[in-house]
C-alpha positions in Angstrom: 0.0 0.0 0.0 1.3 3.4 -0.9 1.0 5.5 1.8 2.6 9.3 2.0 3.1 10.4 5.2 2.4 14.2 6.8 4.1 16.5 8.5 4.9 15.6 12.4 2.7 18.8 13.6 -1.2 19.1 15.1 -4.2 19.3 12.4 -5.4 22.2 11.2 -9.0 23.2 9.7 -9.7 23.0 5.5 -13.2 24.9 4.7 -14.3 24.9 1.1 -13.2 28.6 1.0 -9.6 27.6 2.7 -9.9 24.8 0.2 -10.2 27.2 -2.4 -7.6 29.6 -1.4 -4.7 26.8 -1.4 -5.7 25.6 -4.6 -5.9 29.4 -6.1 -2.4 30.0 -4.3 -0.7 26.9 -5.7 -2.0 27.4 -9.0 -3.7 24.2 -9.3 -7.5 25.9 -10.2 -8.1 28.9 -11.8 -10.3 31.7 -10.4 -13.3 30.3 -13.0 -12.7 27.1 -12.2 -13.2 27.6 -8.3 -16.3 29.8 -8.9 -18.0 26.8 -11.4 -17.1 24.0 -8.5 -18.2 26.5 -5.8 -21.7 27.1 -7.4 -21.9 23.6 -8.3 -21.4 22.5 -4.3 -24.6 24.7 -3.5 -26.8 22.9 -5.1 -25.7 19.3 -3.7 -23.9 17.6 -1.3 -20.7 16.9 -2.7 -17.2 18.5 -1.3 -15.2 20.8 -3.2 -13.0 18.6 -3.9 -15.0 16.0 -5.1 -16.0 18.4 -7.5 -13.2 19.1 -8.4 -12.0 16.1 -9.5 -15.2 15.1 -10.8 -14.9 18.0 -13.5 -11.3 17.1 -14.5 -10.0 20.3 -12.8 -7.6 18.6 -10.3 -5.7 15.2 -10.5 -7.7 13.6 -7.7 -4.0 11.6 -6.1 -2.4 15.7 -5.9 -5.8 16.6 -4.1 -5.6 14.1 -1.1 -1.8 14.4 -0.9 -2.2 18.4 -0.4 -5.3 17.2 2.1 -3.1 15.1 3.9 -0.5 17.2 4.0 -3.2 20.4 5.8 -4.2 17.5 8.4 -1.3 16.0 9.1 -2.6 12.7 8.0 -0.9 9.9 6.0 -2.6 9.3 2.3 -2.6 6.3 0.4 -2.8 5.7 -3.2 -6.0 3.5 -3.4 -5.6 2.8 -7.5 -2.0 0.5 -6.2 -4.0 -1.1 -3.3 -5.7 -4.1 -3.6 -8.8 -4.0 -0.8 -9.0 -7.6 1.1 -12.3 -8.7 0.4 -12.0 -10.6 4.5 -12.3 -7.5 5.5 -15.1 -5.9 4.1 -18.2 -7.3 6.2 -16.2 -5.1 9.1 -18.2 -2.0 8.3 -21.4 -2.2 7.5 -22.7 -1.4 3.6 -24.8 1.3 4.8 -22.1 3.2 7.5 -19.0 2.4 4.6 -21.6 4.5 2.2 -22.7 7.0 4.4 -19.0 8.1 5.7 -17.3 7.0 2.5 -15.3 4.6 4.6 -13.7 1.3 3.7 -11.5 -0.8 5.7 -8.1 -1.7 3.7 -5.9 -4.0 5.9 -5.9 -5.8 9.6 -2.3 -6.1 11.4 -3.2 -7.5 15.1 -5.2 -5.6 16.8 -4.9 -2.3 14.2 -7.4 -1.7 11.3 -6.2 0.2 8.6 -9.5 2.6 7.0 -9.4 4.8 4.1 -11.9 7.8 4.9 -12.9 10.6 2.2 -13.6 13.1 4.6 -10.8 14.0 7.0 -13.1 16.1 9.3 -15.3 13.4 10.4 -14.4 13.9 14.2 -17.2 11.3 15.3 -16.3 8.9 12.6 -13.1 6.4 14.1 -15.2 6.4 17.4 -18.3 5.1 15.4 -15.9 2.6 14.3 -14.2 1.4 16.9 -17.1 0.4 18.7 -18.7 -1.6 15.4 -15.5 -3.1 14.6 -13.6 -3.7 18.0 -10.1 -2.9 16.9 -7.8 0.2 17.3 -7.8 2.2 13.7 -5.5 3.6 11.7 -7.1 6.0 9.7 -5.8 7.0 6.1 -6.9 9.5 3.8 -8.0 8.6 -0.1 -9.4 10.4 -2.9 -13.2 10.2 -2.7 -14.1 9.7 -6.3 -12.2 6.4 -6.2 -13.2 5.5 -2.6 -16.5 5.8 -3.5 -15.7 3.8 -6.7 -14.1 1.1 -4.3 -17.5 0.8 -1.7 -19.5 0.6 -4.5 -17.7 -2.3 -6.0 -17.0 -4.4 -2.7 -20.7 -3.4 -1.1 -23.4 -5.2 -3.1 -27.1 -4.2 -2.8 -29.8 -6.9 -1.2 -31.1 -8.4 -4.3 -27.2 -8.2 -5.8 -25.6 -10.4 -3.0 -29.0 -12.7 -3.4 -28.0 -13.1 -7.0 -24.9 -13.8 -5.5 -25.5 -16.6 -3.1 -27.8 -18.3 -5.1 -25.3 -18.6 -8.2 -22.6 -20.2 -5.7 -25.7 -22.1 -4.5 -25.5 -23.6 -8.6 -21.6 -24.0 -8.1 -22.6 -26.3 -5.0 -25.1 -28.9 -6.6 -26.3 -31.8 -4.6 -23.5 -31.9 -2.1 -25.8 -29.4 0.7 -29.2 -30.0 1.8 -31.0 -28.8 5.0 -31.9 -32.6 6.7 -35.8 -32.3 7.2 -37.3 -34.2 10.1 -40.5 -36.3 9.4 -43.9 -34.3 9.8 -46.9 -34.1 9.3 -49.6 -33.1 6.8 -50.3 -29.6 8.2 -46.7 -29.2 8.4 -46.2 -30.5 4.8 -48.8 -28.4 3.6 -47.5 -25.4 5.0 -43.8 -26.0 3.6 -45.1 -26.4 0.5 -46.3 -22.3 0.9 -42.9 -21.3 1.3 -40.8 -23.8 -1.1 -39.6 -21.2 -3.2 -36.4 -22.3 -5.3 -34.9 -18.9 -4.3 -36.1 -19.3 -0.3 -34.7 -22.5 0.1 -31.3 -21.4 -1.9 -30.7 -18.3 0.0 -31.5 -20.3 3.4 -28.8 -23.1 2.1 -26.5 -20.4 0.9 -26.3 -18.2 3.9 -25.7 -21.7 6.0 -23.0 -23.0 4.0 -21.6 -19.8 3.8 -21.6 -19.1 7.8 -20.0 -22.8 8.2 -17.4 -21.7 5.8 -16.5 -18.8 7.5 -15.8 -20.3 10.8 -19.4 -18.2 12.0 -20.6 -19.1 15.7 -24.1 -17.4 15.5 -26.2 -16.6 12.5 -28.2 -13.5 13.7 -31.7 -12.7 11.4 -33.1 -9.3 12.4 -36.1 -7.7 10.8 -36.3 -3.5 11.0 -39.1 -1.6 9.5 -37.6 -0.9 5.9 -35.0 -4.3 5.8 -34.0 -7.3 7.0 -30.6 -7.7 8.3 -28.1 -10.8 8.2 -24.9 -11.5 10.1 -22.9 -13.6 11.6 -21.0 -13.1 14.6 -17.0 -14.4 13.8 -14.6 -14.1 16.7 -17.2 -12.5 18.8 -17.7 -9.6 16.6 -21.1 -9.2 14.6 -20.6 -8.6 10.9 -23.2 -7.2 8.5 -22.9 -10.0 5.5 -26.4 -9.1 3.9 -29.9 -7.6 3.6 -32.3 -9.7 1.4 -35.5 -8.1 0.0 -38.1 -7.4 1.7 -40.4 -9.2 -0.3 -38.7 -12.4 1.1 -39.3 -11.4 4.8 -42.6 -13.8 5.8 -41.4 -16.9 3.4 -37.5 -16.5 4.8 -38.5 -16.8 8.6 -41.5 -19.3 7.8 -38.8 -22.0 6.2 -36.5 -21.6 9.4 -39.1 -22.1 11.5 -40.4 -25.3 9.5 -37.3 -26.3 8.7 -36.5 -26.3 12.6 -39.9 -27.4 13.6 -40.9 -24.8 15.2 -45.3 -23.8 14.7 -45.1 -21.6 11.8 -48.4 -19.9 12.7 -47.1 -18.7 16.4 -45.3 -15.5 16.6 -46.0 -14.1 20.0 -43.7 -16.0 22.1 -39.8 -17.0 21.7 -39.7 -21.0 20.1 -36.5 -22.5 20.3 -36.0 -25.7 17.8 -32.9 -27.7 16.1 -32.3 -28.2 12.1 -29.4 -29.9 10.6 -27.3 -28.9 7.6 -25.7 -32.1 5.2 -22.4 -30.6 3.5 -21.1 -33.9 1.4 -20.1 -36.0 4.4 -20.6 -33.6 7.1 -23.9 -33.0 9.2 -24.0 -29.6 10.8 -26.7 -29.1 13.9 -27.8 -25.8 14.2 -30.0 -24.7 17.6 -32.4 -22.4 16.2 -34.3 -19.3 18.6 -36.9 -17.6 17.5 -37.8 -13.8 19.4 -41.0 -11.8 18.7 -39.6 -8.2 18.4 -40.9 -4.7 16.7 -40.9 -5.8 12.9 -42.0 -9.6 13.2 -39.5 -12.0 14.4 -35.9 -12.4 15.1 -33.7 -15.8 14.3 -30.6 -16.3 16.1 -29.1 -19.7 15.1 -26.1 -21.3 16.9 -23.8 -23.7 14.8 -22.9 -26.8 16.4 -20.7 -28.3 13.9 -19.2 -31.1 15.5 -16.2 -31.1 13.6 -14.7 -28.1 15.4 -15.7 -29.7 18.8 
């Protein structure tokens, strides 16, 4: 990773008009180039700098250098860095998108993030209590950080395309074992057998083994659903499937785990096992009536790491 490092001295503050008057001084925008950007900036959201770059004024890589260099912050070169994919589920989609944050590399205890915005004062706090490690914060150009989050964060029905097309990749060798049961219970299934469902049930499951994944947490909010797993004690955002899925998703947990389908006013607690070529996997499956419908914690048991 490239990093350049800044002067040894305390931070100082950059507004849009300071911006502007170091990039005047240094002859790296013209007077009518400042005043386009600067009229553009009222009527959105963006920074200056972002702007800037957007329009072809400013090479973005000279931008966050002279940044770093006016907050005494190091500033890495994200077009030579290659972003560990391990990494990613850290920070969730909607914080890394939000903050234009994105976490580039783990050594021990110490995460390395790349943030757009190096006034942020509230952001490394934020993150230190979602991710549980110390961070070393870096500063990047925001066109291409934005580029980056948009490339490793996929959207709900993207990362569904996703699981169910390793799901193909899989074949025959993973199957949820289902118990024996009865009519009203077949009956029932056969309500929420959709291909996609049961994929995206067998994909997340696999994929949690995979990971090494103690918990499988499945939380329903009033505009989402939200999955993660918790690995090394830590809870990590991996997905949020539509919301057209929400009533068929829980109902196949809860027949899968044998659980009534039809009750959802108290916590049920029931078992399902996952087949993965010679390998059966228990899971202990909780259900938890909460604001939005119902929340599924399940607990891998997979006897192999016992």
């Amino acid at each position: 990773m490239t990093v350049t490092k800044p002067p040894a001295s305390g931070p100082v503050d950059l507004s849009a008009d300071r911006l502007g008057d170091l990039l005047l001084s240094e002859g790296i925008v013209t007077p009518a180039q400042l005043q386009a950007a600067l009229a553009e900036q009222k009527t959105g959201t963006h920074r200056l700098g972002y702007i800037l770059v957007k329009q072809g004024v400013v090479d973005e890589l000279e931008l966050t250098k002279m940044l770093a260099r006016q907050y005494r912050m190091p500033a890495v070169d994200l077009s030579q860095f290659e972003v560990d994919p391990r990494l990613v589920p850290l920070i969730p989609p909607d914080l890394a998108a939000k903050r234009i944050v994105l976490p580039l590399r783990r050594e021990g205890r110490t995460l390395t993030v790349a943030v757009a915005d190096p006034t942020d004062q509230g952001l490394l706090e934020d993150l230190k209590f979602i991710t549980r490690y110390d961070l070393f914060p870096v500063l990047a150009g925001e066109h291409t950080l934005k580029a980056l989050i948009e490339k490793h964060y996929e959207t709900g029905d993207e990362q569904l395309q996703t699981i169910l097309r390793e799901m193909e990749g899989i074949g025959e060798d993973v199957e949820v074992v289902e118990e024996e049961e009865d009519e009203s219970i077949a009956a029932m299934q056969a309500a929420v057998d959709d291909a996609p469902v049961v994929k995206l049930i067998n994909g997340v499951l696999t994929d949690a083994v995979k990971r090494g994944a103690s918990d499988i947490h499945i939380e329903p909010f009033e505009h989402e659903i939200r999955i993660r797993y918790r690995v090394d004690g830590a809870l990590l955002e991996v997905m949020k499937p539509p919301m057209k899925m929400k009533a068929a998703l829980t109902s196949r947990i809860k027949i899968l785990a044998q659980l009534n389908i039809a009750e959802r006013r108290v916590p049920q607690d029931g078992r399902l096992k996952l087949k993965m070529g010679s390998r059966v996997i228990d899971f202990r499956v909780s259900t938890v009536p909460v604001l939005f419908g119902e929340k599924i914690v399940m607990r891998i048991l997979d006897k192999g790491n016992l």
